[in-house]
N, C-alpha and C positions, 0 to 999 in steps of 0.2 A: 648744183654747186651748194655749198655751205651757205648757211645762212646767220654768219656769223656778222662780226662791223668788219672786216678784212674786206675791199671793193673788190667785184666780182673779176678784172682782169687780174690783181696781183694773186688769187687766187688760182687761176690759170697758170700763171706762171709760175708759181708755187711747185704746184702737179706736174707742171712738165719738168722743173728744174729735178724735182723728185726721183722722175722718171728716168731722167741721163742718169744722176749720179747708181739709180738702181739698175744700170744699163738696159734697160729699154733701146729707149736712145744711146747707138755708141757713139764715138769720135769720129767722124767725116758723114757720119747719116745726116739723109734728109726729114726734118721732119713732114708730115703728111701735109698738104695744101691745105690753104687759110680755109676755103671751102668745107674739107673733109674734119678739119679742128672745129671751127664753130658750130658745123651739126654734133660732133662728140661732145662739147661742152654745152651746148643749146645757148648759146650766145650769136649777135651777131657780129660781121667782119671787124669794125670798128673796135670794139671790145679786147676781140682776139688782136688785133696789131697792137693792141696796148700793151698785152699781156709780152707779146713776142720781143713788141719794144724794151721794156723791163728786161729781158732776156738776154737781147744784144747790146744794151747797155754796161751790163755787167760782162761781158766777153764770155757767156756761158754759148753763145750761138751765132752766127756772123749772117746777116741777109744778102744775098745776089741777087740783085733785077731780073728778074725772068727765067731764074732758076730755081730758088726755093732758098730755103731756113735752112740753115747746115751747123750740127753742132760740132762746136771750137774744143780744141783742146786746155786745158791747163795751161798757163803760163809757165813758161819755163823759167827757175830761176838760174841767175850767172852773177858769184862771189867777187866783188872788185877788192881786192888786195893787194898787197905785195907780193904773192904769187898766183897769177889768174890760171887757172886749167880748164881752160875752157871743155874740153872733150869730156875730162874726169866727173866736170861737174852736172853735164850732160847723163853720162852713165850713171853716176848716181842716185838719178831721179826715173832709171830706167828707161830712157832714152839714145839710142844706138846714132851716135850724129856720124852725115856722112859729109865730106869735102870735094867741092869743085873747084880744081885750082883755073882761075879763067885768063889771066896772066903774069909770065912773070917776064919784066922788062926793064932795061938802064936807061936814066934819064937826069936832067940836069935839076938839083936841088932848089925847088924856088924857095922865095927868101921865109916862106913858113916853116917848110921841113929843113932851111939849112938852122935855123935857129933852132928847132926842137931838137936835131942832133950835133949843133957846134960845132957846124964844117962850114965851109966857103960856099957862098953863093954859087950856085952852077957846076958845085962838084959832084961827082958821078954818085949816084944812090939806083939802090936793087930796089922796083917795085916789085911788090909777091903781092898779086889782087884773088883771091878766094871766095869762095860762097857757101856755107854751111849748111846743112838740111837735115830735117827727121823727116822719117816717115813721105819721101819724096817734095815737102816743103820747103822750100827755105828760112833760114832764120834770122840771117845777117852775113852782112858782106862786108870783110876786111881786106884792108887796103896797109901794109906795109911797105917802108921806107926805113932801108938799111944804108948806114956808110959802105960803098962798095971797097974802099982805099982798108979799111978794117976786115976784110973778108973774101979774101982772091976767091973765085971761081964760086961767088956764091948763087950765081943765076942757074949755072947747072944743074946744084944741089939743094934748090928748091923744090924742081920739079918731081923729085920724090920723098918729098915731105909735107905734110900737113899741118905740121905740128912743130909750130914755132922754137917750143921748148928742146923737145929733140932734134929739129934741125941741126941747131948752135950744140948741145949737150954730142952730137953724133959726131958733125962733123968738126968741129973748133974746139971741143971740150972747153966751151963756153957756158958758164949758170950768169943768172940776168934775174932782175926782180922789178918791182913795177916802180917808178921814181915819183912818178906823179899820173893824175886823171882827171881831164875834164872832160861833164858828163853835161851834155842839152839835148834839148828836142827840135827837131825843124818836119818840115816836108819834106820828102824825097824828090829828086830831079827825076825826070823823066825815065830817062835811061836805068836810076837805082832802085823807080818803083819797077822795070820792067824787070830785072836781074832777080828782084826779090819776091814779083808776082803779087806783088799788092798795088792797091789804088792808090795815086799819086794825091787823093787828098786826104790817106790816113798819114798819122805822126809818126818817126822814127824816132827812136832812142840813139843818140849819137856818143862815141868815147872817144876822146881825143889823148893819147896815152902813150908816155916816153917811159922806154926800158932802159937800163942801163947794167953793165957787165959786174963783176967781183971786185973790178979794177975801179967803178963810176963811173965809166966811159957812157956817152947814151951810144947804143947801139940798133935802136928801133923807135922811129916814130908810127904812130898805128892809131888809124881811124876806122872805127867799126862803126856800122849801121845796123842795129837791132830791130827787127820789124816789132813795134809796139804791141801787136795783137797780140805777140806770141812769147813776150821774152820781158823778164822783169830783169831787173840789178838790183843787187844785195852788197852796200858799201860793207866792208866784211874788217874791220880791227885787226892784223895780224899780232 
């Protein structure tokens, strides 16, 4: 190692960060066991999980118990505006996002989603629940709530669509733009860190987000759950 003032783990991870960005290391590899790193670097183990720490601190590389060092992808960014595209903004960064629609189902407005859409308590709304993915991971899982009384048959004609925008654009010749967002963080429940395959004591990024028609009507209440590892927001000025 150098023998410069730099301490000798941040120099470690220096060189490995080096190494991903010169693909050495690609996205989903393991790096070599702490073992076989601190004889390459002639340090011992201590040193090295400092340097690793450093690592996965920055979201350059994610640690598993009993498996190894595995490097992370880039954070994906997602544009919050008046017109969000989610997919577009995916492709853009050259990333191929794919959709698991995991259900769609009618049910009685409770008194949060009748207030985000200005219906009666207990009036019928279309949940469309989805889960997004690259590269076989997930990224977030959105949960819509539509007025059903604004949209005959629209639990049918979700199941072949992924795409909010076109749904409404296809079937209703409906345009919608984003009215309002509010954005926090919590833990995942149980069941949302299993859906999204992360540990139930990493943070999600939450959006709590009313759409509304040409006309103002709201016609979508939409709560996303962004897996923090993987996905940033970019409040975007339309």
């Amino acid at each position: 190692m150098s023998q410069d003032a730099t301490p000798i783990y941040q120099q470690i991870a220096d060189e490995l960060r080096q190494n991903i960005q010169d693909t050495v290391f690609q996205v989903g590899d393991r790096l070599p066991t702490e073992a076989e790193l601190s004889q390459q670097f002639g340090v011992n183990r201590h040193t090295l999980r400092r340097a690793i720490e450093v690592l996965r601190q920055e979201g350059t590389v994610r640690v598993e118990q009993g498996r190894g060092t595995f490097v992370m992808a880039a954070p994906i960014t997602v544009p919050i505006g008046k017109r969000v595209r989610f997919n577009e903004s995916l492709k853009a960064q050259s990333v191929e996002p794919r959709w698991q629609i995991l259900q769609v189902t009618q049910l009685p407005a409770d008194p949060r989603i009748a207030q985000s859409l200005a219906i009666a308590i207990a009036a019928t709304v279309v949940l469309y629940e989805r889960v997004s993915l690259a590269d076989q991971v997930p990224l977030s899982l959105a949960r819509s709530y539509f007025p059903a009384a604004l949209f005959p048959g629209l639990a049918e004609h979700c199941q072949g669509y992924c795409s909010v925008s076109a749904l409404f654009q296809t079937e209703y010749d409906c345009d919608h733009i984003r009215r309002s967002t509010r954005l926090s963080a919590r833990l995942p429940s149980a069941q949302d860190a299993r859906i999204l395959r992360m540990p139930a004591t990493k943070p999600i990024l939450v959006s709590e987000s009313i759409n509304v028609d040409q006309y103002g009507r709201a016609i979508e209440y939409g709560v996303t759950q962004f897996r923090g590892d993987r996905m940033e927001l970019f409040i975007q000025n339309d």
